[in-house]
C-alpha positions as CSV (number, residue, x, y, z in Angstrom):
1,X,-11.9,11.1,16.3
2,X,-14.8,8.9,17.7
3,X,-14.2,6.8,20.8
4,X,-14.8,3.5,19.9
5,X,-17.0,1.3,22.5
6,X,-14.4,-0.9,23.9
7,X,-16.2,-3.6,25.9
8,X,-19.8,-2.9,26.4
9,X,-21.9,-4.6,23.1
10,X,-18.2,-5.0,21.3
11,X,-17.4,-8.5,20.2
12,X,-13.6,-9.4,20.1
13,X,-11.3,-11.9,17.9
14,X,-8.3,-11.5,20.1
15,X,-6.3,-13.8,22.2
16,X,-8.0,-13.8,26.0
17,X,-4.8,-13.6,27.4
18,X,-4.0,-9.9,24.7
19,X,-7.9,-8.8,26.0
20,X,-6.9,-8.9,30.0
21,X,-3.9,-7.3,29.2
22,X,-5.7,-4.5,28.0
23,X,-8.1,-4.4,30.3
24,X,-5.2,-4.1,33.1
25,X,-4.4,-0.8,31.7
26,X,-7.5,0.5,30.9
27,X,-7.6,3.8,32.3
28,X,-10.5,5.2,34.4
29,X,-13.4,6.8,32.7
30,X,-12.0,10.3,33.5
31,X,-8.7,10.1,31.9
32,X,-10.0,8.5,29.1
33,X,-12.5,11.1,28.3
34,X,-9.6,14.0,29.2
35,X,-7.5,11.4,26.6
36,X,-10.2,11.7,24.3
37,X,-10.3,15.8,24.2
38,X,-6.5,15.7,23.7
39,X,-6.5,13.5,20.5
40,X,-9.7,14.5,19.2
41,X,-8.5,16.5,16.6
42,X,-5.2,14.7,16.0
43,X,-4.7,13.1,12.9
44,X,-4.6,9.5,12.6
45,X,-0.8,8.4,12.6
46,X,0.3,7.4,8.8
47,X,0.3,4.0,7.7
48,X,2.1,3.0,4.5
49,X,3.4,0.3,2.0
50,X,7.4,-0.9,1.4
51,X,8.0,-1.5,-2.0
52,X,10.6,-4.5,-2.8
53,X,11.0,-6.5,-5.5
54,X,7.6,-5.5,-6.6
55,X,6.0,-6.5,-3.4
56,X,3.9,-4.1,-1.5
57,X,5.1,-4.9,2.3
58,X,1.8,-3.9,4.6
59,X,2.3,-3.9,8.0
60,X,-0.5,-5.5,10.6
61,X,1.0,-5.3,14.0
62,X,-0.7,-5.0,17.7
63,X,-4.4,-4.9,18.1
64,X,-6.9,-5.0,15.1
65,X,-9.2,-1.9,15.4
66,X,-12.1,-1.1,13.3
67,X,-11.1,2.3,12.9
68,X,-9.0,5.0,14.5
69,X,-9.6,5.5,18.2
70,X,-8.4,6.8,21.4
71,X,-7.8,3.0,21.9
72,X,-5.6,2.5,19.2
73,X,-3.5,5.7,20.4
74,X,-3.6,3.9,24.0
75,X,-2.7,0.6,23.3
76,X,-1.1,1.0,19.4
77,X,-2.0,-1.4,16.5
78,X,-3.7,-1.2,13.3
79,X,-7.0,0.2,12.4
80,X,-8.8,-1.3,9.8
81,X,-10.1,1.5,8.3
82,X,-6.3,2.6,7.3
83,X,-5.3,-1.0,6.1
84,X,-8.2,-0.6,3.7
85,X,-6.5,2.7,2.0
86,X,-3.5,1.0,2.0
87,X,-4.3,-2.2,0.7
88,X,-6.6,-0.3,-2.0
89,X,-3.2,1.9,-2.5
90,X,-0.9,-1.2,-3.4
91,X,-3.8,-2.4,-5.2
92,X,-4.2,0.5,-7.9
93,X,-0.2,1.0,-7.5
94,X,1.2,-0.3,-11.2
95,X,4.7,-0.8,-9.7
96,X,3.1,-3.6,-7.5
97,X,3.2,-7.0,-8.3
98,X,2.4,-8.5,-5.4
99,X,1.3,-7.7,-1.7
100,X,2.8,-9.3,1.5
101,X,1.3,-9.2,4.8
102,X,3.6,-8.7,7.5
103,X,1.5,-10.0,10.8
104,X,2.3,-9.5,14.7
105,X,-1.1,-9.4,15.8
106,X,-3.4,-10.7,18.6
107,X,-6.2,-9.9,16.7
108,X,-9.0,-7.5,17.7
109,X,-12.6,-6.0,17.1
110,X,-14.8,-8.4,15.0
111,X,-16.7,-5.5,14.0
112,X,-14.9,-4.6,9.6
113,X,-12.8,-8.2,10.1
114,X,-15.0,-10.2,8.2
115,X,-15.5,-7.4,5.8
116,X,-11.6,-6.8,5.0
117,X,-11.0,-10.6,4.9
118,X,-13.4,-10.8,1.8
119,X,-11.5,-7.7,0.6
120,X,-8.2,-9.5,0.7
121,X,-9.7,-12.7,-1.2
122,X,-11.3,-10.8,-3.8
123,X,-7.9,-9.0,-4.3
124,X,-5.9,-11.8,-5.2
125,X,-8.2,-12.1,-8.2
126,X,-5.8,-9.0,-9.3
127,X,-2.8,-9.2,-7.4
128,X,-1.4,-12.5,-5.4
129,X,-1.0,-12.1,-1.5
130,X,0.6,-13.7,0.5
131,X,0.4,-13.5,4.6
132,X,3.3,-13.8,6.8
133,X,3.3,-14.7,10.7
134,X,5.9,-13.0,12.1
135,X,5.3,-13.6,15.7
136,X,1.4,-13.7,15.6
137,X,-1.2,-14.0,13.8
138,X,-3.9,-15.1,16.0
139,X,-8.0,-14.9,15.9
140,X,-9.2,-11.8,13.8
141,X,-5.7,-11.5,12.4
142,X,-5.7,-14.8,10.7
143,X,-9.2,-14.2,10.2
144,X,-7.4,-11.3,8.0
145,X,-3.7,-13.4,7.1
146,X,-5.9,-16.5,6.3
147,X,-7.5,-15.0,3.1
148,X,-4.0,-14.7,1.5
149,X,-2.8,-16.9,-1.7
150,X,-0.3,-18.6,0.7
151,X,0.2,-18.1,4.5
152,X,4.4,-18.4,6.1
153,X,4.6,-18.9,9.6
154,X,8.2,-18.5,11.5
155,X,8.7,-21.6,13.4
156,X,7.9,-20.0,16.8
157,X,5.1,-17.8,15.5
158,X,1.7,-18.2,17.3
159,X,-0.9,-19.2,14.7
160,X,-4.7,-19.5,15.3
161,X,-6.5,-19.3,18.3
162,X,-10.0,-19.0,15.9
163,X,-13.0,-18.0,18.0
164,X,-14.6,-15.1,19.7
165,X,-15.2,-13.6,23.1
166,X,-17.4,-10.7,24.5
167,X,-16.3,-9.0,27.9
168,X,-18.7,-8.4,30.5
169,X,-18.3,-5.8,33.4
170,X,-20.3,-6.1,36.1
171,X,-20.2,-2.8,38.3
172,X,-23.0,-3.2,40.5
173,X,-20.8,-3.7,43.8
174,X,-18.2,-1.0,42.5
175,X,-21.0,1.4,42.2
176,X,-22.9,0.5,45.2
177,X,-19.4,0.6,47.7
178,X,-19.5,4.3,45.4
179,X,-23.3,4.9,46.6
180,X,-24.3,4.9,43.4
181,X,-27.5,2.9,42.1
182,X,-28.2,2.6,38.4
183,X,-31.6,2.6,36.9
184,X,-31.8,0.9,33.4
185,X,-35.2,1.8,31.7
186,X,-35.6,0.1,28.2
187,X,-38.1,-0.6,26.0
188,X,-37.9,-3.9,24.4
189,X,-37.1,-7.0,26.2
190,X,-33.2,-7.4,25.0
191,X,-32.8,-3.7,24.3
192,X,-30.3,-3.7,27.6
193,X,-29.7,-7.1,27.9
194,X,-25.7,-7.4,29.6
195,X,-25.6,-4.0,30.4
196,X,-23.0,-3.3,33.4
197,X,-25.0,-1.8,36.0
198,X,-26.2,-5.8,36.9
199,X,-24.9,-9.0,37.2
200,X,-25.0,-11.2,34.1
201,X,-28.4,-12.9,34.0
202,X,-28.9,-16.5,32.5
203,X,-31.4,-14.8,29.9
204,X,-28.5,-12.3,28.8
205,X,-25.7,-15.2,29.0
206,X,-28.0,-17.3,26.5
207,X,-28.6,-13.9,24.3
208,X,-24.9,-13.4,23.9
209,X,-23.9,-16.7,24.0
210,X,-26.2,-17.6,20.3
211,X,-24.6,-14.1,18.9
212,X,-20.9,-15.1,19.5
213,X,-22.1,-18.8,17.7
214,X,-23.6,-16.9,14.9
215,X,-20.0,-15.1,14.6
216,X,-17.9,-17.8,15.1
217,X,-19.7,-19.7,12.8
218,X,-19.2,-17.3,9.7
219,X,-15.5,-17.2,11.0
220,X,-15.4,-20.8,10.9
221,X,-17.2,-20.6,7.0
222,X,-14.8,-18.0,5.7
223,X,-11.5,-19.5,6.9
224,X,-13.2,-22.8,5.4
225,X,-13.0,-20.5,2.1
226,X,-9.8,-18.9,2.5
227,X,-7.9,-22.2,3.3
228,X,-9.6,-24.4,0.6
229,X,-11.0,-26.7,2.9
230,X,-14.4,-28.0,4.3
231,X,-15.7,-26.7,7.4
232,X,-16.0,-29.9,9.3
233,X,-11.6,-29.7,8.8
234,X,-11.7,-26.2,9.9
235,X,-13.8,-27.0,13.2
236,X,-12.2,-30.5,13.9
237,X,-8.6,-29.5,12.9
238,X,-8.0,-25.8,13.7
239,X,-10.8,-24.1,15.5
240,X,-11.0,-25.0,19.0
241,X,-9.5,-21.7,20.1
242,X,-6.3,-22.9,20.4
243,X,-3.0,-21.6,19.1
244,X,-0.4,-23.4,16.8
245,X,3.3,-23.2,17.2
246,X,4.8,-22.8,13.7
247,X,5.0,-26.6,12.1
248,X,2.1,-27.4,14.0
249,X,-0.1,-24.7,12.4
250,X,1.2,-25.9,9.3
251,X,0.5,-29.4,10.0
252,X,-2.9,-28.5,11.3
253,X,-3.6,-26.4,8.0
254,X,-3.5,-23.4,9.1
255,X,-0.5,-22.6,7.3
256,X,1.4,-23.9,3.9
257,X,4.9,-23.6,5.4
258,X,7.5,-22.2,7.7
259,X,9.9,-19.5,6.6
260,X,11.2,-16.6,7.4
261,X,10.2,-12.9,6.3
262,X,13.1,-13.5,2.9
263,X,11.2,-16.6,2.5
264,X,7.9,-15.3,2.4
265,X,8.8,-12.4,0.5
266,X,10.5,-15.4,-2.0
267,X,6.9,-16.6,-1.9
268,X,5.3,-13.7,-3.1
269,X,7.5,-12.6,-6.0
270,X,7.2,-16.2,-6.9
271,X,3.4,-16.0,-7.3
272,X,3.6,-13.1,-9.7
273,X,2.4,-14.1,-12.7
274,X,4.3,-13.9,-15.9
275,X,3.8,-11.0,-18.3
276,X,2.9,-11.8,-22.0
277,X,6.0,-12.7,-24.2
278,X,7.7,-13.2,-20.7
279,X,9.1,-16.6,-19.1
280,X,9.7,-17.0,-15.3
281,X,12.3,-19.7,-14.3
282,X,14.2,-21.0,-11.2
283,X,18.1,-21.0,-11.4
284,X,19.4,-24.3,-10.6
285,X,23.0,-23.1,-9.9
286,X,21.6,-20.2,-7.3
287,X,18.2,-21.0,-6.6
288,X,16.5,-17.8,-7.0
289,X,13.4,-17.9,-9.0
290,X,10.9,-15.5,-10.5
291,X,8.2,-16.5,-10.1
292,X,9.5,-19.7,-8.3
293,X,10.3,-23.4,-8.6
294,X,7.5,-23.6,-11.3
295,X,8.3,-21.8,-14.4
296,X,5.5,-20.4,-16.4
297,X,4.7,-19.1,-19.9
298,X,2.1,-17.4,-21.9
299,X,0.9,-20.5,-23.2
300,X,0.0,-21.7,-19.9
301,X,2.5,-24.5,-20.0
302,X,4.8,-25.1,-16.5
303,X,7.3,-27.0,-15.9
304,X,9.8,-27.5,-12.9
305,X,13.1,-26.8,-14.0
306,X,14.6,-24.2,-17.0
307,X,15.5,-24.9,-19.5
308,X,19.7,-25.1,-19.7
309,X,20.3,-26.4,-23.0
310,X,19.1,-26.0,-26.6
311,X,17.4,-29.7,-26.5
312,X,15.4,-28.4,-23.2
313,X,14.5,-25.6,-24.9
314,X,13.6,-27.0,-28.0
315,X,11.6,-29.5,-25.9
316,X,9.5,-27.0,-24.3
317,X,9.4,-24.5,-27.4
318,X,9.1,-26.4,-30.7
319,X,7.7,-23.7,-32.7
320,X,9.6,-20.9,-31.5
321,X,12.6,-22.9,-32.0
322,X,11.9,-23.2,-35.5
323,X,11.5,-19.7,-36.3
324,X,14.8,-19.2,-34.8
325,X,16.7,-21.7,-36.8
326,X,14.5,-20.1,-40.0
327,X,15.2,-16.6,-39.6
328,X,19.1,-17.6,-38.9
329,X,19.3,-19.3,-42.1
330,X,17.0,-16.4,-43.4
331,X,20.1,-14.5,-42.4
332,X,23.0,-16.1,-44.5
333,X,23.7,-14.7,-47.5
334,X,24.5,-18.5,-49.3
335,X,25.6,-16.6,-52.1
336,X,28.7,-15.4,-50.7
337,X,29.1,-18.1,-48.7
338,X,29.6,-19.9,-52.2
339,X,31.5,-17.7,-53.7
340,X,33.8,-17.5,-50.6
341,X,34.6,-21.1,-51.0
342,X,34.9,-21.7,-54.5
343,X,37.7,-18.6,-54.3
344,X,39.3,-20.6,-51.1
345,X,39.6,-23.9,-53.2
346,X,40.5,-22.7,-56.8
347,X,43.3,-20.7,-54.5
348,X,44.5,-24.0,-52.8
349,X,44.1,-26.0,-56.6
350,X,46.5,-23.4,-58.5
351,X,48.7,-23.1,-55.2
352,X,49.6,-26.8,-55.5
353,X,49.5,-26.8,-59.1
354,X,52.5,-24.1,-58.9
355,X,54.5,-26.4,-56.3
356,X,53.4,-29.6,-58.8
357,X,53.8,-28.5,-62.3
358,X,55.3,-24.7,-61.6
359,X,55.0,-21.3,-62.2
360,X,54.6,-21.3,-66.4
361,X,52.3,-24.6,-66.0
362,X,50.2,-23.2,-62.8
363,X,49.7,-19.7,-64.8
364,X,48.5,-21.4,-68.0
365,X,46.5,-23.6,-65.6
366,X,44.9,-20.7,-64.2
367,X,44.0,-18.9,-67.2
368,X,41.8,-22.5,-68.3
369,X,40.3,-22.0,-65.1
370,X,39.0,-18.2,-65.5
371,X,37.3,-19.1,-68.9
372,X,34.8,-21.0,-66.8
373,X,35.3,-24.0,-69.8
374,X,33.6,-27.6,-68.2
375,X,35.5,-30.6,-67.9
376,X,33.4,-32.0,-71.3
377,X,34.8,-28.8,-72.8
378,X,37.8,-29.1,-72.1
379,X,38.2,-32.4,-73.1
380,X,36.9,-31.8,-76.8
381,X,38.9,-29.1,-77.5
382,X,42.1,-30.0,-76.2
383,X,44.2,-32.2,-78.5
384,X,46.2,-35.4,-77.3
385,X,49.5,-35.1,-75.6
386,X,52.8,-36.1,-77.2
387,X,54.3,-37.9,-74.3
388,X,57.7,-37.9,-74.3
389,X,60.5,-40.5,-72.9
390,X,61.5,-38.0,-70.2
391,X,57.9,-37.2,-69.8
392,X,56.9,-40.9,-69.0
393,X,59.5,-40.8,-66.6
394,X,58.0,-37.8,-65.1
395,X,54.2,-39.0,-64.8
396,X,55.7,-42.4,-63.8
397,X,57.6,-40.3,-60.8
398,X,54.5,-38.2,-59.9
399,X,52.5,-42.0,-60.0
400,X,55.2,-42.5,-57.5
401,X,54.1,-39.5,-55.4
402,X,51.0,-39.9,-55.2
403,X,51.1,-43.6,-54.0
404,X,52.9,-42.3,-51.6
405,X,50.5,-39.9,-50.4
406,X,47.7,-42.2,-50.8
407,X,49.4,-44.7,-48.6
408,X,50.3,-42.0,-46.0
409,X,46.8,-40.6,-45.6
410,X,45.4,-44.2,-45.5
411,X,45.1,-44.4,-42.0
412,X,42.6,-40.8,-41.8
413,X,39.1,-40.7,-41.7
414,X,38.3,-40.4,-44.9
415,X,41.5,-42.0,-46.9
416,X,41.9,-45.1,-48.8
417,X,38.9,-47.8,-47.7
418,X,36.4,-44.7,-47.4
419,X,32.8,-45.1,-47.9
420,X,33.4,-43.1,-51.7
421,X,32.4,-45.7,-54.6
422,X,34.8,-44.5,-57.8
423,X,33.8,-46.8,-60.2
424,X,34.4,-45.1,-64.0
425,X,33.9,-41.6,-62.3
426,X,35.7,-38.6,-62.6
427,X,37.3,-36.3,-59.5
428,X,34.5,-33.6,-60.2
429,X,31.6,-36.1,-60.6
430,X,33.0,-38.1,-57.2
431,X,32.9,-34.1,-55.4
432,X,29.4,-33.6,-56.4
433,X,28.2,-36.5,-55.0
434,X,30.3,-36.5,-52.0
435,X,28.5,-33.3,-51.4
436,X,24.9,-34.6,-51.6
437,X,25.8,-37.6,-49.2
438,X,27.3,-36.0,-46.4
439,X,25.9,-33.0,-47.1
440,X,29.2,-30.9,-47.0
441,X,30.9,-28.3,-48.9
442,X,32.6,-28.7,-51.8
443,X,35.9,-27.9,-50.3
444,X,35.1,-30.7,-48.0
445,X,33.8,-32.9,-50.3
446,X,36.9,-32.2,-52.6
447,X,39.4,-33.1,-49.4
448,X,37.5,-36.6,-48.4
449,X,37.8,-37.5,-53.0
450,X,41.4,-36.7,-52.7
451,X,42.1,-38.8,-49.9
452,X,40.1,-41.6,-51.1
453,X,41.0,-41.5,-54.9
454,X,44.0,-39.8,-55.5
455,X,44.3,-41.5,-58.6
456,X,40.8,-40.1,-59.8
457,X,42.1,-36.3,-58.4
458,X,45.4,-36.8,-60.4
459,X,43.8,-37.6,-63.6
460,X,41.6,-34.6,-63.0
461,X,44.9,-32.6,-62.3
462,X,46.4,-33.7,-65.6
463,X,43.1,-33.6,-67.4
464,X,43.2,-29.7,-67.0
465,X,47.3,-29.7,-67.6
């Protein structure tokens, strides 16, 4: 495992205050190199992803190394080098819908930021990220959370602090109180410009100076990418090297909202984009939403709400709302349908028939019926009556009856007054075109005639007598 240069020629995106502290327990050069034997063939600890919800959870905590060092054993955090398998892991991972960054991080090295930055940006073309501040996400680790879809911030999280920094160490009085005097021979007239055998010359501070610009400036142009915005906003709005406490970085654009780590993780799963054939909505009665308050379909079409009734749905889905009223009727079978009904109603005719005109009349009756005869037919072929005294006084009794049933179903929808013009028509002829008006059954149609012309259904009644 190499020992990464930690100061000398090592530009840092980190928080000053997260660099001294380092310093402060920097060991001296002997341990570190009796530290470096130790570890040297150790492996590198393991670094993986949480899967939830279809989210790949990658963790980015403490200091941002390039790669695996005696450093990074020393002081803990995250070497790039691993995020990169891991990210690349989620990436290629088909049980992964999203990915969510899960910062605490003063930042770190410059040196691979930049380059995993653009790897995260060019990832969301596959998968959307988002980054979440949970605690800190300051210099090269927004550098890193800032290429996300959509960045979450807790409300106390530090946020920011974009710039650079380059520690010098001067030893010259340590190694003169030591005895020791240090020759530099170079060839080249910056080759060991800030070395730390010599105090800082104006030459070198000029030197280093226009390479931290040159840094800061392509940080300033790829948060300026990440964030959507122009780079006069960045530098005049978020860049001065401060750091932004939750709503402020938000307000300051650093940041799309506050949240917690449910929230953010909310955020993610709601950025996954729907499948073909499949339809994400928000539930208004709980809230929870896949992928979010914006429902989306294959078509492209959004919306901010779902659907809850058949008009909303019908509304958003003409076509497909037609093929399912088609294939429903598709699936009746009308023919039994008819044939169900037709049974129901020549069942309640002949039933009333046998309370009406009784058993002998209702079984005769009934036997008409079966032949399938018409009306017409039946007319020609059957002769005239003989009425009889006591059958006069019969009919004039049943005339009786059904006045009185007319009078008591008068007051119904439907009964005497109704919208049915009789005219010279019979029952049957009233039934059929009861049926094309309001579109109803016949047995339906037959029960609105019968109300409104109970004369009319009488003489039909006698008619087949």
């Amino acid at each position: 495992m190499p020992i990464s240069d930690f100061s000398r020629g090592s530009i840092w995106g980190i928080r000053a205050g997260a660099m001294e502290d380092m310093l402060s327990r920097m060991p001296n050069p002997d341990t570190v190199a009796s530290l470096s034997v130790k570890f040297k063939e150790d492996p590198e600890e393991a670094f993986d992803f949480m899967l939830r919800d279809g989210v790949a959870i990658i963790p980015v905590n403490g200091t941002i190394f390039k790669r695996g060092s005696i450093w990074s054993y020393l002081y803990g955090g995250t070497p790039l080098s691993v995020l990169n398998q891991v990210l690349t892991a989620a990436v290629d991972d088909k049980d992964v819908e999203a990915i969510l960054l899960d910062m605490d991080s003063p930042g770190g090295q410059v040196s691979g930021t930049d380059a995993f930055s653009d790897l995260i940006y060019s990832v969301r073309e596959k998968k959307p990220v988002v980054a979440f501040a949970n605690g800190m996400m300051a210099s090269a680790a927004y550098w890193i959370g800032s290429a996300a879809d959509k960045v979450i911030v807790e409300r106390t999280a530090q946020v920011g602090s974009i710039g650079v920094l380059y520690m010098h160490n001067d030893w010259s009085k340590y190694d003169a109180n030591l005895g020791v005097r240090v020759t530099v021979i170079a060839a080249g007239k910056y080759k060991a410009i800030g070395n730390n055998a010599e105090p800082l010359s104006d030459d070198a501070r000029a030197v280093i100076q226009a390479e931290l610009d040159q840094i800061y400036s392509l940080f300033i142009d790829t948060v300026a990418r990440n964030r959507g915005v122009s780079t006069d906003t960045v530098l005049v709005d978020m860049a001065d090297g401060r750091v932004f406490i939750g709503q402020q970085a938000v307000d300051a654009g650093l940041a799309d909202a506050t949240g917690t780590f449910d929230d953010a993780l909310t955020a993610a799963v709601e950025l996954i984009p729907a499948a073909p054939g499949q339809i994400y909505f928000q539930s208004r009665s709980t809230g929870a939403a896949a992928p979010g308050k914006e429902f989306s379909m294959k078509n492209g079409n959004q919306g901010t709400v779902a659907p809850e009734t058949a008009g909303d749905l019908a509304a958003l889905f003409p076509d497909l709302c037609a093929q399912i009223r088609q294939q429903g009727a598709d699936s009746v079978d009308t023919v039994v349908i008819i044939g169900e009904a037709t049974a129901g109603e020549r069942d309640r005719i002949l039933g009333l028939a046998r309370i009406h005109f009784g058993e002998e009349s209702a079984g005769k009756f009934e036997e008409i019926i079966k032949t399938n005869v018409t009306v017409e037919q039946y007319k020609a072929i059957r002769p005239e009556p003989v009425v009889s005294e006591e059958q006069k006084a019969i009919d004039a009794a049943k005339d009786a009856t059904l006045a009185a049933i007319q009078q008591a179903g008068a007051q119904n929808p439907g009964g005497a007054g109704s919208d049915i013009d009789q005219g010279n028509k019979g029952f049957l002829v009233l039934v059929e075109e009861t049926m094309d008006r309001k579109k109803c059954t016949k047995t339906e149609a037959m029960r609105l005639v019968m109300r409104a012309h109970p004369k009319a259904h009488a003489a039909y009644l006698e008619s087949v007598n």
